[in-house]
N, C-alpha and C positions, 0 to 999 in steps of 0.2 A: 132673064132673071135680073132683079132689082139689087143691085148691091147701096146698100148705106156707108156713108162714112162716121168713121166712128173717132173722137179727136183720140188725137196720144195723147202719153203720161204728162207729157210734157206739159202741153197745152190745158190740163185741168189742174197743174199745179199752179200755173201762170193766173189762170182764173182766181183763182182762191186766193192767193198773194193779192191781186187788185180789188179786189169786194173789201169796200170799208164800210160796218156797221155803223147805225145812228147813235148818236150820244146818250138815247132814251135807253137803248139797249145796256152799254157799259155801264150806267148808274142803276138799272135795277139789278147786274147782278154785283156791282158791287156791295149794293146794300144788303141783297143774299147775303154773299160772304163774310160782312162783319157781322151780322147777326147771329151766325151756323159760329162763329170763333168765339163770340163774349158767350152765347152757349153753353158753348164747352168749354170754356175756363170759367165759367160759374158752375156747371155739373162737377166738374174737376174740383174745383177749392171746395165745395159744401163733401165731398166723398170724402177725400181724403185729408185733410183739416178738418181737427175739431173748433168748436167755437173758444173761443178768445178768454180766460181767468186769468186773474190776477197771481202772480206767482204765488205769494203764500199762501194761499189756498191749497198750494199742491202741495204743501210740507206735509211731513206722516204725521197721523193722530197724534203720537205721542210728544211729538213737539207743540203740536197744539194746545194739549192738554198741559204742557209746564208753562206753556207762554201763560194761561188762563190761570196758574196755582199760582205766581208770582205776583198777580192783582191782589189788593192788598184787598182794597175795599170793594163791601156787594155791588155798589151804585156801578162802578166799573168791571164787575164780572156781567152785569146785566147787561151792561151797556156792550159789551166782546160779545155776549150770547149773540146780541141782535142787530150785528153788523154783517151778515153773510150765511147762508146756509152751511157752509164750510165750518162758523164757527161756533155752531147752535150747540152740538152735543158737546164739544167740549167745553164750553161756557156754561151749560148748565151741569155738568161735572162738578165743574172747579165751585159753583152757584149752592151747591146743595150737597157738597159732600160732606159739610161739619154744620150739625143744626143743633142749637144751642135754645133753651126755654128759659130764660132769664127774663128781666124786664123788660117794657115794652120798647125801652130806648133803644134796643140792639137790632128790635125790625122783626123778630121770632114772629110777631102774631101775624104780618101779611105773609112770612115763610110756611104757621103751621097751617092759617087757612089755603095757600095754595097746595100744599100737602093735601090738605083734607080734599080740593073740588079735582085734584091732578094726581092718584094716585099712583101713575106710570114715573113720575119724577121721584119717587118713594127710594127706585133702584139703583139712584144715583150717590145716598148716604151711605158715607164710610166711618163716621164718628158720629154718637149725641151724646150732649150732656145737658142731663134734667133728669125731674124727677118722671118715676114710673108713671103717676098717680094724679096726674094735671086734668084739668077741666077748666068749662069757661058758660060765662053766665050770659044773659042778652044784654047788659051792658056794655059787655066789653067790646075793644076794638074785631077782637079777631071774629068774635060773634057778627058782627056785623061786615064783615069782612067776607064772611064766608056765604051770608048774604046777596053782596054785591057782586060773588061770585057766580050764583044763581045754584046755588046748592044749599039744602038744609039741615040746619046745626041738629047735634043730636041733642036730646033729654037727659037730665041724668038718671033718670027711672029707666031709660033702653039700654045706656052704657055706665052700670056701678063700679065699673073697673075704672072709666073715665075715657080718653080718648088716645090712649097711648097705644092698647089694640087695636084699636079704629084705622090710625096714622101710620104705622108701623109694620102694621101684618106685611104688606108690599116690600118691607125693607129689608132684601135678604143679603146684603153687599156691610152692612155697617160690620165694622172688626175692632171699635173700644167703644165702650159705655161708660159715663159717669155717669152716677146718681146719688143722690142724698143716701144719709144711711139708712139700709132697710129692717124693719123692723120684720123678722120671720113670719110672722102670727097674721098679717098682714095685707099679704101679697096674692092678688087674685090667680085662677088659675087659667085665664086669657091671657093676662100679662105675661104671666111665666112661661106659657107658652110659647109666645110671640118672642120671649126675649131668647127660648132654647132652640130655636129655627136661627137667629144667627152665627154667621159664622165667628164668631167673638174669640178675641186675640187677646183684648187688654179690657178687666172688668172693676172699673174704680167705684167704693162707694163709701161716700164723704160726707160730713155733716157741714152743707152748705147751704141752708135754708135761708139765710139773710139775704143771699142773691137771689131767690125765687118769689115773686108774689105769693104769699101767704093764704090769697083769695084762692087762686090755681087751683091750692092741694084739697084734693077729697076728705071731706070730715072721715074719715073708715070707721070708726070708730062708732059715729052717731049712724052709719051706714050698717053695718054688723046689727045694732039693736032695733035697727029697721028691717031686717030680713034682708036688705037688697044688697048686702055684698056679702057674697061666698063665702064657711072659714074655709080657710085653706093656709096650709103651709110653706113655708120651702124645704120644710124636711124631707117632703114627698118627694124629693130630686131623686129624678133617675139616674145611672151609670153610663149610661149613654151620650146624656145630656150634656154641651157644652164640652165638646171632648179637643177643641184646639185652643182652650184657654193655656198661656203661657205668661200670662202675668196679672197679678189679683194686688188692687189694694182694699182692701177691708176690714172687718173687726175680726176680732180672735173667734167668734161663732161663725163667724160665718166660712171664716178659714179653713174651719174643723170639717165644713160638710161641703167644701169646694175644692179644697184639694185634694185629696184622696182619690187617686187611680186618673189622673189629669196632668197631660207634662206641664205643670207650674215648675220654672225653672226663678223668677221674681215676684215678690211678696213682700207688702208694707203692711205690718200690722196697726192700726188703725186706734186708740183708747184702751190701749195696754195695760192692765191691774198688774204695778210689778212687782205689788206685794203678797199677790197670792198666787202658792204653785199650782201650775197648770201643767202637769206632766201630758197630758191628752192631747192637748195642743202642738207641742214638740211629734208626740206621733202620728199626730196627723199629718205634718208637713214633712217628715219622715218619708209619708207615703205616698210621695209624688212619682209619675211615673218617669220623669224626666230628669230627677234630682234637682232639690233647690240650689244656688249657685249664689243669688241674689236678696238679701234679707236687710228688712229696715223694718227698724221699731222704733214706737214712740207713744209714751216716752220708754226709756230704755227700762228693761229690769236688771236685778241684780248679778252681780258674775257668779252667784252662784246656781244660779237660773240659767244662765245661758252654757255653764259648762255642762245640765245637762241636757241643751239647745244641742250642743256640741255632738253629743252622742249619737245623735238622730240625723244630723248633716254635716257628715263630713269632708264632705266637697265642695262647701260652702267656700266662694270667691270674695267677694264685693260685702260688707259687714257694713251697716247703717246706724249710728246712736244717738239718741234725741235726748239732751238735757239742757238744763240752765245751769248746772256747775257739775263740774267732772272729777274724778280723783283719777290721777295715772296711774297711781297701786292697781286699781279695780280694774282700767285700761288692758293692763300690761299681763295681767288675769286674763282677759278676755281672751286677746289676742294669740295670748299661748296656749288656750284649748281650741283652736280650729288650725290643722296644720296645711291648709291650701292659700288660705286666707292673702288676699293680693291687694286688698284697696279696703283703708278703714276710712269713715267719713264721718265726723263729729258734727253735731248742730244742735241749736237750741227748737223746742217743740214748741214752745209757747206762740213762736212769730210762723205767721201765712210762710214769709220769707225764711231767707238765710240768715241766721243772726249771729253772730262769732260768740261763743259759750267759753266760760271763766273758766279756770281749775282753781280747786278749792285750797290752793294755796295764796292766791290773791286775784286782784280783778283788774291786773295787769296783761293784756293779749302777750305782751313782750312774754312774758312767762312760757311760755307753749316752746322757746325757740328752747330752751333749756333744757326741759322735759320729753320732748317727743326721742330724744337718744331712746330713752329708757324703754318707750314702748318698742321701737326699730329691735331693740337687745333681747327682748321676749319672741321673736317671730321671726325664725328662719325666710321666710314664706314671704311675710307685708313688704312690700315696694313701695307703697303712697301713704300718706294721711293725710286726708283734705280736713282742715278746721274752718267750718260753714263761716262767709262774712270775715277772715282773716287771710289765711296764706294756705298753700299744696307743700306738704314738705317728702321731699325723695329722700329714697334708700342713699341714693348712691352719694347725697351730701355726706353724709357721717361715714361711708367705708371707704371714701378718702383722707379723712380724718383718721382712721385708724386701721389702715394700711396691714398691720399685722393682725395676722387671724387670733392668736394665740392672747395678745392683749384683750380684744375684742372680748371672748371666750370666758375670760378670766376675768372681766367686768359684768358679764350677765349673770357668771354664777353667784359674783360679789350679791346682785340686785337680786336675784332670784331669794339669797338666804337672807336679805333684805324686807323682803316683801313677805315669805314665810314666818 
């Protein structure tokens, strides 16, 4: 029998120790192995690393959107819109939240034709002021504007209301409206509709037609005896309708059929006849559901008008009076039929602005520092008198002046049998 030899452990460890591979060999697996490594540290960085932004971009919305509300001007909200996908929605936010129909120098007509071809930006207004009742002709800029948009203008035979339904129906986010003053009799029932779908906070409506192109506004009028505009009322106002209004300035008509069962808590009466009593009016604002707190007239009517103002809101706060000359008898009347009464505010009505208003004992402002005791002596209650264009005068000047209650007291009833 053949026996073989077989080596020992030893002898094929020794083998292997002496076998040295070619250079050929070591270089391709080295290249293997850097290959299998940058691999996987590229599989590895694309998993678990995201790609690379710019930090502000990761700020929360809301910081975005005040960074974008502190741009003064549009060229620069435009310009933030279309610096980043980060800061599209909030630039067109801050872009479109306040749309104004004024002249063409403010940029309205490339805003309303983008309105009109981009109805999804519609969502973004939270204020307009303008009139209801605007339209536009083929000469005009926006006309052609809308044009170059690649969308086409409407007729005014398709829209007799004009284009503020057209614009607006999409705008379910706007919460104040200015507008010219409305005439009742007037008012389509598109528009009124469109205007009762928002959520409306604050409903101003002012006679400011000198700032609106005069061409804009709808003849209604030569429109009506054409058949093509609607009658229709605002008297038809529903109870439903416009139910988060909390502050209205407007005419005394239209007060009467807007406040009623509506938390209106502030109210500017608008072209105030103060010489005819309007007991109807007092009970309408009466019948707020909110209680008025907040009242400005102008011009002012008489104190004995407003004492029975008085009867109707008696938790009237904050008192507003609009003259060119004042009497502080009449003042000091006023003031002593509202017993909550915290802040009286005098101003002349004549001026846009604040204008500092005379008392009719001379047409020296220095005069007011004299006279305001007297009102302060009628009103438990008043803290402030702000005289519009002069000075704020405080309670607490004059009851360091007079320290004791009892003098104080004894000077009011002086002025009270004074004034009676």
């Amino acid at each position: 029998m053949m026996v073989l030899d077989c080596p020992d452990k030893s002898t094929i460890i020794r083998e292997l120790l002496s076998f040295t591979p070619s250079k050929r060999f070591w270089k391709s697996f080295s290249a293997f192995r850097l290959l299998r490594s940058s691999e996987s540290r590229l599989i590895s960085r694309t998993r678990l690393t995201p790609p690379r932004r710019s930090p502000i971009s990761l700020l929360p919305p809301e910081l975005l959107i005040c960074i974008a509300e502190f741009l003064a001007s549009r060229e620069d909200q435009l310009a933030y819109a279309k610096t980043c996908r980060a800061f599209l929605d909030p630039g067109l936010r801050a872009l479109y939240a306040h749309v104004q129909v004024r002249t063409p120098e403010t940029g309205s007509d490339l805003i309303l034709a983008t309105l009109f071809h981009r109805p999804d930006l519609a969502r973004h207004i939270r204020s307009y002021w303008g009139p209801l009742n605007f339209s536009f002709h083929e000469q005009d800029l926006v006309w052609k504007q809308m044009k170059k948009l690649g969308c086409k203008p409407v007729a005014h035979e398709c829209a007799p209301e004009g284009y503020f339904p057209i614009i607006f129906k999409h705008a379910r986010g706007i919460r104040e409206l200015k507008i010219p003053y409305i005439d009742p009799e007037i008012i389509g029932p598109q528009t009124w509709a469109t205007v009762c779908q928002l959520p409306l906070v604050n409903l101003m409506a002012q006679r400011e037609y000198e700032t609106i192109p005069l061409k804009r506004l709808l003849a209604q009028h030569r429109l009506k005896r054409e058949g093509l505009f609607p009658c229709w009322s605002i008297e038809s106002l529903k109870g439903e309708d416009l139910q988060k209004l909390t502050s209205l300035s407007v005419s005394s008509q239209l007060a009467k059929l807007l406040v009623p069962g509506r938390p209106i808590r502030s109210i500017t009466i608008n072209l105030l006849d103060g010489h005819r009593q309007d007991e109807e009016l007092w009970i309408k604002l009466g019948q707020s559901s909110a209680g008025i707190v907040k009242l400005d007239l102008s011009p002012t009517c008489s104190s004995e008008r407003l004492k029975r103002a008085a009867s109707y809101l008696p938790g009237l706060r904050y008192l507003c009076l609009r003259l060119s000359v004042f009497d502080v008898d009449e003042i000091a009347k006023v003031v002593s039929y509202f017993p909550e009464l915290d802040t009286l505010e005098l101003g002349d009505f004549r001026e846009l602005g604040w204008r500092a208003p005379y008392l009719s004992t001379g047409k020296d402002l220095s005069v007011w520092d004299l006279n305001v005791k007297q009102i302060f002596l009628h009103s438990e209650s008043l803290k402030q008198v702000n005289v519009g264009g002069y000075r704020a005068f405080q309670r607490w000047e004059y009851s360091q002046r007079h320290p004791s209650n009892s003098a104080l007291c004894g000077e009011m009833e002086h002025s009270q049998l004074n004034i009676a």
